[in-house]
MIVEX-376005 format. One record per residue (C-alpha): residue number from 1; x, y, z; residue in one letter. Coordinates in Angstrom, 2 decimals. Each point is the difference from the previous one (the first is absolute). Example, Ala and Ser with C-alpha at 12.3 -4.5 7.8 and 13.67 -1.06 7.14 Angstrom:
BEGIN
{i=1 | X=12.30 | Y=-4.50 | Z=7.80 | aa=A}
{i=2 | X=1.37 | Y=3.44 | Z=-0.66 | aa=S}
REM end
This chain:
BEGIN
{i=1 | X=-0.42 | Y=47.97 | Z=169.39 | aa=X}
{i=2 | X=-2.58 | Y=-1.18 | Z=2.83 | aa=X}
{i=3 | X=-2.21 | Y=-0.58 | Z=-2.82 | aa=X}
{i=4 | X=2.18 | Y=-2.71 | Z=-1.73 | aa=X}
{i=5 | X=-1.09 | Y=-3.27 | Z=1.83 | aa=X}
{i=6 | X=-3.76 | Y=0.61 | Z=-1.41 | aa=X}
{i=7 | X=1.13 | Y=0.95 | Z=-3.14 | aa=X}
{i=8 | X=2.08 | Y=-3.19 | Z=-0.07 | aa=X}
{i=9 | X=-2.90 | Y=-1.66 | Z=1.17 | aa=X}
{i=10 | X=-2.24 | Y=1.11 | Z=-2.73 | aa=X}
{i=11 | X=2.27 | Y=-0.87 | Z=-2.38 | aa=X}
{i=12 | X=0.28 | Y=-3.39 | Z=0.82 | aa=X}
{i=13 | X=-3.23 | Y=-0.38 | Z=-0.13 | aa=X}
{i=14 | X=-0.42 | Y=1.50 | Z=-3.55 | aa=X}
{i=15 | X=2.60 | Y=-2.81 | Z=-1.32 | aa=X}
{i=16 | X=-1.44 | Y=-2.50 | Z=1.47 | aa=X}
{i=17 | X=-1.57 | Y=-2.73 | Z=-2.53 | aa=X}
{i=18 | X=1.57 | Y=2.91 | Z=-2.68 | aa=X}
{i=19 | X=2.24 | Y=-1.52 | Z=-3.20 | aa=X}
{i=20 | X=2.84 | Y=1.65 | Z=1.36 | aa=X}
{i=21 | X=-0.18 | Y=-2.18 | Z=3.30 | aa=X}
{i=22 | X=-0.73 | Y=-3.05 | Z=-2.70 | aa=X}
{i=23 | X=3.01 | Y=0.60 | Z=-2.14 | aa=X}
{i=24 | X=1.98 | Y=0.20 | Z=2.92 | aa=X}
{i=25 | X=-0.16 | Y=-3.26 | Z=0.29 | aa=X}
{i=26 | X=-0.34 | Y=-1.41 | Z=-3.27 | aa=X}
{i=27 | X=2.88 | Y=1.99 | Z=-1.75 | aa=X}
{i=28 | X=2.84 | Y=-1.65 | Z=2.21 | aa=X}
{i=29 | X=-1.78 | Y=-3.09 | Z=0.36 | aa=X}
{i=30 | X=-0.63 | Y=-0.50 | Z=-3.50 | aa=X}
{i=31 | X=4.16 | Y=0.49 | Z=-0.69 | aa=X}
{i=32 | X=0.99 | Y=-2.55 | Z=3.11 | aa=X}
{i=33 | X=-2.03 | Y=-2.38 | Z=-2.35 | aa=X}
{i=34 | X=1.32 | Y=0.55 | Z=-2.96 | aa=X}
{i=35 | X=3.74 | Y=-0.25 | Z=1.54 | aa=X}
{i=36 | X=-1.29 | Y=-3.15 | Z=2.05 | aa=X}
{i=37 | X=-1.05 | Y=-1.23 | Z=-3.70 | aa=X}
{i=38 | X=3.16 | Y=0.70 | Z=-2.02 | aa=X}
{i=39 | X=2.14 | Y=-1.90 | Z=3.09 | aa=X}
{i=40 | X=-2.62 | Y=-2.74 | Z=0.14 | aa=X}
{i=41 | X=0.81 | Y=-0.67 | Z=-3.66 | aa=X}
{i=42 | X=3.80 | Y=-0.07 | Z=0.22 | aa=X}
{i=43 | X=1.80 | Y=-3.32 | Z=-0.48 | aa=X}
{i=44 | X=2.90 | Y=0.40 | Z=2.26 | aa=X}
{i=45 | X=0.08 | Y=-2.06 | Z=3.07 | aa=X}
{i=46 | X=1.08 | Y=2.58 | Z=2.50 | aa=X}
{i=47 | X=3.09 | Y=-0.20 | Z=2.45 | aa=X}
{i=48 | X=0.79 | Y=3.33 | Z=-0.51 | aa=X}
{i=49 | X=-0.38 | Y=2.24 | Z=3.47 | aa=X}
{i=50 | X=-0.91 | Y=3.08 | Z=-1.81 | aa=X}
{i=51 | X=-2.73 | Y=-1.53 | Z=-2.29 | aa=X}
{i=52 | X=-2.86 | Y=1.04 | Z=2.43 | aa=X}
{i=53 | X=1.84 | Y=4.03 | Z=0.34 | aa=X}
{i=54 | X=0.13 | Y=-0.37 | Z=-4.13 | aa=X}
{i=55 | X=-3.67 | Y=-0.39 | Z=0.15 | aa=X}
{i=56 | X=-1.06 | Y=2.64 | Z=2.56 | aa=X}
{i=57 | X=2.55 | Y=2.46 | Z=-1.62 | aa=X}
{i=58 | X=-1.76 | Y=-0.74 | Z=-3.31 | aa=X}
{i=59 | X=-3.05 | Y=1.11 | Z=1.40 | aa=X}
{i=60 | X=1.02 | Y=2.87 | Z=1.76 | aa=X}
{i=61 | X=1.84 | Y=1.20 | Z=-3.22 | aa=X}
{i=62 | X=-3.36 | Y=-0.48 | Z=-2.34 | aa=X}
{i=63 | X=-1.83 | Y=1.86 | Z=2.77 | aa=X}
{i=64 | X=2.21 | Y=2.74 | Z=0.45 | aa=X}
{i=65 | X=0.85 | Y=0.89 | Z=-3.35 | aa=X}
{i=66 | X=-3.76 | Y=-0.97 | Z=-2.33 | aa=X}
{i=67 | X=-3.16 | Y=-0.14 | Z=2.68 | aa=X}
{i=68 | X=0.79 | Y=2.51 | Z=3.06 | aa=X}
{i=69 | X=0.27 | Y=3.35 | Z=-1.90 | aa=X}
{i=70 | X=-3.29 | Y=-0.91 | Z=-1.84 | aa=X}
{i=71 | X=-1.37 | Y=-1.03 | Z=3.45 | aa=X}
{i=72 | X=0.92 | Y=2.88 | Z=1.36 | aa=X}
{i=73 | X=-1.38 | Y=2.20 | Z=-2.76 | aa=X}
{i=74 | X=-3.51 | Y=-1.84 | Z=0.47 | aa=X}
{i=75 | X=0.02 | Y=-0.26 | Z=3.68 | aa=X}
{i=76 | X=0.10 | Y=4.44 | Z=-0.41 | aa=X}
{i=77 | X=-2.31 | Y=-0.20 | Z=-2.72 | aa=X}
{i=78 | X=-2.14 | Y=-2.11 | Z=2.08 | aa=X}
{i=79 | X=-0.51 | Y=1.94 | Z=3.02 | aa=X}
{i=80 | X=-0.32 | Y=3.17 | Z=-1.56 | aa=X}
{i=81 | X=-2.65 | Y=-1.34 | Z=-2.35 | aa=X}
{i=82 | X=-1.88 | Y=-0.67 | Z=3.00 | aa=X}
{i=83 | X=-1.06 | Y=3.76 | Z=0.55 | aa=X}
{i=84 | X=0.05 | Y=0.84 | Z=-3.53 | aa=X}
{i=85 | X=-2.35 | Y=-2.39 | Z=-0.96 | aa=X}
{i=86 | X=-2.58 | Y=0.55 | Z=2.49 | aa=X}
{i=87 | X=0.61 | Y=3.67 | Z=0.00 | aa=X}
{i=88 | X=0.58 | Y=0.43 | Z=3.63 | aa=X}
{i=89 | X=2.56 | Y=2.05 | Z=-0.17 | aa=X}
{i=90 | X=-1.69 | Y=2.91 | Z=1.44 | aa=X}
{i=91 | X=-1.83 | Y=-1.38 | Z=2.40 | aa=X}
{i=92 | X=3.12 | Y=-1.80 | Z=1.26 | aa=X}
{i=93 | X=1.71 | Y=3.36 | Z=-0.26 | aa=X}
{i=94 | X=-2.65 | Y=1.71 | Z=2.01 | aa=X}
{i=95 | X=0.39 | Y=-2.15 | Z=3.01 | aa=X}
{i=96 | X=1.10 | Y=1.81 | Z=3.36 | aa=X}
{i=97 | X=3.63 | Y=-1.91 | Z=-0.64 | aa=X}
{i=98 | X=3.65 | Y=1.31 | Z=-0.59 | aa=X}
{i=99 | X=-0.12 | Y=-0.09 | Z=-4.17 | aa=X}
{i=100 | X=3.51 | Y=-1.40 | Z=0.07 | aa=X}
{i=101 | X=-1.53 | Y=-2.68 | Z=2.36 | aa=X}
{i=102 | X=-2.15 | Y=-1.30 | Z=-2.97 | aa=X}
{i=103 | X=3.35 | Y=-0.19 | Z=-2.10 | aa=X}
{i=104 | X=2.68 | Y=-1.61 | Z=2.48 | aa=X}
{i=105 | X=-2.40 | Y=-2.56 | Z=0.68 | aa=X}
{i=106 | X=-0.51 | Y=-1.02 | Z=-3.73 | aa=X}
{i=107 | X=3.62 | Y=-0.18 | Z=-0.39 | aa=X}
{i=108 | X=0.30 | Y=-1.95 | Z=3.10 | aa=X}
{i=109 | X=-2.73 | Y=-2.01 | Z=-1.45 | aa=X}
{i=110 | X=2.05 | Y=-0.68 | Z=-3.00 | aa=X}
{i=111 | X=3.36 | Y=-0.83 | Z=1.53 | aa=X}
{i=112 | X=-2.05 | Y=-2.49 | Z=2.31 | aa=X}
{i=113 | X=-1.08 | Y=-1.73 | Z=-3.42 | aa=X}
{i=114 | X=3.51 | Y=0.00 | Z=-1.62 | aa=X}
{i=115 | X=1.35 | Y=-1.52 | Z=3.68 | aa=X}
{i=116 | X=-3.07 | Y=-2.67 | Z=0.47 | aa=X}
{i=117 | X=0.56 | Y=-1.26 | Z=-4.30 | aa=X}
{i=118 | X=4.26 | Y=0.01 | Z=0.82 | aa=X}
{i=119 | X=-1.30 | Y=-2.41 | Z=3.21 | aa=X}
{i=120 | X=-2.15 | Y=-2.10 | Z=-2.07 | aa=X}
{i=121 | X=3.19 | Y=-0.41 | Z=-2.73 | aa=X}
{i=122 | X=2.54 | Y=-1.34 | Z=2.83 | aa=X}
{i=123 | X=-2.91 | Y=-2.38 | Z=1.75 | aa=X}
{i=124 | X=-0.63 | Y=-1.31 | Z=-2.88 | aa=X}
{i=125 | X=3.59 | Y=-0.84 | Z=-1.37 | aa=X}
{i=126 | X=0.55 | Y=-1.45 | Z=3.55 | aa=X}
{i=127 | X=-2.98 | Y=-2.26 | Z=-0.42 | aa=X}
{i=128 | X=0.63 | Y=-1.04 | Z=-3.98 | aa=X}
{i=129 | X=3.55 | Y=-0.51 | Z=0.97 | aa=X}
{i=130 | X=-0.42 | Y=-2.42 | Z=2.94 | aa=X}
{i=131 | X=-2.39 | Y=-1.69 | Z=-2.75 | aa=X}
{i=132 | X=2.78 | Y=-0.13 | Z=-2.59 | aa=X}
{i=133 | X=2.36 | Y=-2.35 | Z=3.27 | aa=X}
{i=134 | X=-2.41 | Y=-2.02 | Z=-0.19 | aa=X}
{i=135 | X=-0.92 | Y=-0.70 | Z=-3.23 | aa=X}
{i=136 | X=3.40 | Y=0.30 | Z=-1.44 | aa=X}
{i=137 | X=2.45 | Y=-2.70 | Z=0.86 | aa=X}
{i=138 | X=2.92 | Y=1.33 | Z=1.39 | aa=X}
{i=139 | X=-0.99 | Y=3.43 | Z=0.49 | aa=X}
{i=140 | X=-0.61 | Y=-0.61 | Z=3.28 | aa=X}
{i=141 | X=4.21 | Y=0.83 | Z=1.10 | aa=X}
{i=142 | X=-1.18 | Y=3.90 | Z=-1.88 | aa=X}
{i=143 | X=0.43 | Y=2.43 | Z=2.71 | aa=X}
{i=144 | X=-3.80 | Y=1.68 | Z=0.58 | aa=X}
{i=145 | X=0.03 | Y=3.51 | Z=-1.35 | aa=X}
{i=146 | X=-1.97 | Y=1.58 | Z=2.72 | aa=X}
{i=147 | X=1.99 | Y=2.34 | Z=1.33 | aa=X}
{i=148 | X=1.28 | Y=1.53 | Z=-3.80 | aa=X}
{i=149 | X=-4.00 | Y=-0.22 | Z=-0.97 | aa=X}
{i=150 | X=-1.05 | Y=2.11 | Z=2.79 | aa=X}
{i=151 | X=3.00 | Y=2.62 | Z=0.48 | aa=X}
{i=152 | X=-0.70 | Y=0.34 | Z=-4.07 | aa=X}
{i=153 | X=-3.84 | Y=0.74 | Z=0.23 | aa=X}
{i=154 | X=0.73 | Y=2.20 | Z=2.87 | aa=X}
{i=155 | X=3.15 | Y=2.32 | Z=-1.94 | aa=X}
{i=156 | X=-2.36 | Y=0.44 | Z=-2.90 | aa=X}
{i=157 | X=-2.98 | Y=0.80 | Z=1.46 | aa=X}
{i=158 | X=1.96 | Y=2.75 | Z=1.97 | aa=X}
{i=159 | X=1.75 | Y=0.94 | Z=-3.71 | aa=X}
{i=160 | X=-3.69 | Y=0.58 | Z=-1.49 | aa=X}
{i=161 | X=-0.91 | Y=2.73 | Z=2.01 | aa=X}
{i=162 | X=1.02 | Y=2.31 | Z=-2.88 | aa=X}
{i=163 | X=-1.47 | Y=-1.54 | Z=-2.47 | aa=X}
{i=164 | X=-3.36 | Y=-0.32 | Z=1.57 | aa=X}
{i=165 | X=0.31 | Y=3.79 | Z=1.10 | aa=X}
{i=166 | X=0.39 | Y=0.87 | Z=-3.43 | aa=X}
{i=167 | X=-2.85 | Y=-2.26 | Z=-1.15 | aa=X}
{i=168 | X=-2.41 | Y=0.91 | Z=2.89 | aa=X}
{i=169 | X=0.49 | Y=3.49 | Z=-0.73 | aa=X}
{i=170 | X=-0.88 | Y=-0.14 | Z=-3.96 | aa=X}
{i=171 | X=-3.13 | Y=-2.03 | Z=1.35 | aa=X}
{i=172 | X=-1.17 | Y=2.22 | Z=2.54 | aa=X}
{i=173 | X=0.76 | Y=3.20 | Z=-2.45 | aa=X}
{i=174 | X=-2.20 | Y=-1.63 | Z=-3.13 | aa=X}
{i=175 | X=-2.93 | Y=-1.56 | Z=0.14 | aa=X}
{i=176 | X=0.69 | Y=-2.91 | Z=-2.85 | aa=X}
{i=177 | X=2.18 | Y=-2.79 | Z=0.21 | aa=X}
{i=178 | X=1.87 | Y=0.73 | Z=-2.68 | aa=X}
{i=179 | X=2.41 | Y=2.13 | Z=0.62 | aa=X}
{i=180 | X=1.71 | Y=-2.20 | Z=3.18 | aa=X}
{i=181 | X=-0.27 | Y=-2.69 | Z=-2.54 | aa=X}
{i=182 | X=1.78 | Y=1.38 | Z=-2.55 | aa=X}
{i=183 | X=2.48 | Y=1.71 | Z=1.89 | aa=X}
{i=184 | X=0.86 | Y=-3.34 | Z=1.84 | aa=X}
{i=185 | X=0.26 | Y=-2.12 | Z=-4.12 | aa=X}
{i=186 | X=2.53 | Y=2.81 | Z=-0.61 | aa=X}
{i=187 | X=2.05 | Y=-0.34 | Z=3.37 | aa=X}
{i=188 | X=0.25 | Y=-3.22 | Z=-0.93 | aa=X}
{i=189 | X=0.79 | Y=-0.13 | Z=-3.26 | aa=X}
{i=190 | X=2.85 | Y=2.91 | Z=0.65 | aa=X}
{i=191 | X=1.37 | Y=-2.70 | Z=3.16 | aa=X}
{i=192 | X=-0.21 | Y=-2.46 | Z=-2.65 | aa=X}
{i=193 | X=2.17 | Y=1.33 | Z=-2.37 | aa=X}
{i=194 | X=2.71 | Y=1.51 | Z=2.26 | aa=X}
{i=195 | X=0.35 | Y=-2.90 | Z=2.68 | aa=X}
{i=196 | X=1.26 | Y=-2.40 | Z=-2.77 | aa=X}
{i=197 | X=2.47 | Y=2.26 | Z=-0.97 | aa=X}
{i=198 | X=1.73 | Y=-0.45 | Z=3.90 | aa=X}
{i=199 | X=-1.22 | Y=3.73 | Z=0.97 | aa=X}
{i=200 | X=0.08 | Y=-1.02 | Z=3.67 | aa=X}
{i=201 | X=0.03 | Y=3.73 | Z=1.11 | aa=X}
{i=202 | X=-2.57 | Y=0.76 | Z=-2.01 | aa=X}
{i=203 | X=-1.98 | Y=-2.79 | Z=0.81 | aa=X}
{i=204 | X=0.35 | Y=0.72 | Z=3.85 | aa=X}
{i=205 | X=-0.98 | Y=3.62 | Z=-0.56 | aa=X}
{i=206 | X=-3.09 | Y=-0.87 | Z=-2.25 | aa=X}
{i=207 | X=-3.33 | Y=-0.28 | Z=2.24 | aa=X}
{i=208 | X=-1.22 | Y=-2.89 | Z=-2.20 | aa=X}
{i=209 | X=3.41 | Y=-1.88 | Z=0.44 | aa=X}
{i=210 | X=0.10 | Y=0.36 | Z=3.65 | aa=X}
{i=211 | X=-1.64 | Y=-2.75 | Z=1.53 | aa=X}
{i=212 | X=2.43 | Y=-2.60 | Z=-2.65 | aa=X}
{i=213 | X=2.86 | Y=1.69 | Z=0.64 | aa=X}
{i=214 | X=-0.50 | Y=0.11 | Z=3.91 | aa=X}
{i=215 | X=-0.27 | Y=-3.54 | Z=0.15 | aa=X}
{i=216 | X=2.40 | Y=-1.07 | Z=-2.57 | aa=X}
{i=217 | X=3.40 | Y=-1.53 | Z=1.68 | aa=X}
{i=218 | X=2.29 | Y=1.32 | Z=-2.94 | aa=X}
{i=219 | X=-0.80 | Y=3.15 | Z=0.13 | aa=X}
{i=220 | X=2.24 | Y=2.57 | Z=1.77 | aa=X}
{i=221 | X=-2.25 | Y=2.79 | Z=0.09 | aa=X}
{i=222 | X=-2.74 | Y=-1.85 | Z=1.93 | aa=X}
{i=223 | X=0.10 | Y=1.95 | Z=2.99 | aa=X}
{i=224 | X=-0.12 | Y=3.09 | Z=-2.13 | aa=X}
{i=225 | X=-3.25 | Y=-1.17 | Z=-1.84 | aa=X}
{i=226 | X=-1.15 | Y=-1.66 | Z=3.80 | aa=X}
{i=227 | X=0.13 | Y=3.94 | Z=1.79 | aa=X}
{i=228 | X=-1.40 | Y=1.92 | Z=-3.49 | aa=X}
{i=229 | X=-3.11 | Y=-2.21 | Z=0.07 | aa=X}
{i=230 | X=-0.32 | Y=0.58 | Z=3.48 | aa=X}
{i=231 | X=1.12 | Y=3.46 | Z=0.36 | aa=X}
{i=232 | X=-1.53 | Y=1.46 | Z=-3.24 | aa=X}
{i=233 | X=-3.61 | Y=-1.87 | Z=0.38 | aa=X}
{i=234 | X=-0.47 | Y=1.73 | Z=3.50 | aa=X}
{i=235 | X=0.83 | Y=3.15 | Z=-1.97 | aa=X}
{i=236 | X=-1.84 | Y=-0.32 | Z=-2.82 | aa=X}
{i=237 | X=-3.13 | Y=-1.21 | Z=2.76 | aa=X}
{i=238 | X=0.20 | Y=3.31 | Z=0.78 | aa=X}
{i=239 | X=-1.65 | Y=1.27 | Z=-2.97 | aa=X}
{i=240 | X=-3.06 | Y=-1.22 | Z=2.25 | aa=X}
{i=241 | X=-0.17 | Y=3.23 | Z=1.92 | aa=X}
{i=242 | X=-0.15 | Y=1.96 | Z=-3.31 | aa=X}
{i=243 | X=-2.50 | Y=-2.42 | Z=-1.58 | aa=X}
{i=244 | X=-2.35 | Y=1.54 | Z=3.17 | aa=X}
{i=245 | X=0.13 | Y=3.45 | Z=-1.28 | aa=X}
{i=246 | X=-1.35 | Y=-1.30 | Z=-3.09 | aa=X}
{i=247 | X=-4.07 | Y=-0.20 | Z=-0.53 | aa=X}
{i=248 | X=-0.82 | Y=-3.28 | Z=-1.77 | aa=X}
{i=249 | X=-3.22 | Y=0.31 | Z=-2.67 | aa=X}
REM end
């Protein structure tokens, strides 16, 4: 692995002014709005301490559940595209580097996104919610959700390691988009239908459920669902080292 600070390196450099570094920003900041907006709107007049943890849980929850699986899915598609588009796949390959070098560093590459969008989420609830004290009289006695924002960004992030194993290795295997697209719609259409129904187990041993259930305080699985996304997208990164053995065209 002496080779995995350059490759690191390189590809930082490869997602830099990329969409995947855009939406990365604009996914969770674009949902902190649209929360901000809804609360604007309300009528109440606060003096309620958990209005402000309402808000950043409401958040969190849309996150978790709608946007990061798709994010996750495009952040893989993303990077992978990035040598299948420009056909430098064997060139890349041919480089006097560790092959499995190449592929740690793209997963690395992609957890770094998922981590750096999670951060963007929780600064941005703290900022809209220290706007909502003072716009909103009243709301200034709500205790700050800081501390839930963050420790929530963080569990989930950890909890979409599988996920974004699964999805990175469907992008690096096939060279269109489609496929981690479509597998990701039909994750979340199956989490969809059996999370309703109060399948907690299920939903904390589903990869596309992790990162919700993780996070979510009434769920009594969530360390279960915290160590599979953790424990399973480290394993399922492995598939790295036999994605080396395998000549790209």
């Amino acid at each position: 692995m002496k080779d995995l600070y350059p490759a690191l390196t390189a590809e930082g450099l490869k997602l830099k002014r990329t969409l995947a570094l855009r939406l990365a920003i604009w996914c969770p900041t674009v949902i902190v709005l649209l929360v901000f907006g809804v609360y604007v709107g309300r009528s109440d007049k606060g003096g309620s301490p958990e209005l402000l943890t309402g808000f950043a849980q409401l958040t969190l929850t849309i996150w978790t559940i709608i946007v990061f699986p798709l994010f996750a899915a495009l952040v893989a598609a993303l990077i992978a595209a990035v040598e299948h588009q420009n056909d430098t796949w064997k060139h890349l390959l041919a480089l006097p580097v560790d092959r499995s070098t190449i592929f740690v560093s793209k997963w690395i590459a992609g957890i770094s996104l998922l981590l750096f969008s999670s951060l963007v989420l929780a600064t941005g609830v703290v900022v809209t919610a220290e706007a909502l004290r003072l716009i909103k009289p009243g709301w200034g006695s709500s205790l700050r959700p800081s501390a839930m924002i963050f420790r929530g960004v963080f569990l989930s992030s950890c909890a979409a390691w599988l996920v974004y194993s699964i999805q990175m290795w469907i992008s690096l295997r096939w060279r269109s988009f489609l496929p981690g697209l479509v597998v990701a719609v039909m994750g979340l259409a199956l989490m969809f239908v059996a999370i309703p129904r109060g399948v907690a187990l299920f939903g904390s041993l589903f990869p596309w459920s992790l990162p919700a259930m993780t996070m979510s305080p009434h769920n009594p699985y969530h360390a279960i669902a915290l160590g599979l996304g953790l424990c399973g997208g480290v394993l399922v990164g492995a598939v790295a080292w036999h994605l080396s053995r395998r000549e790209f065209c």
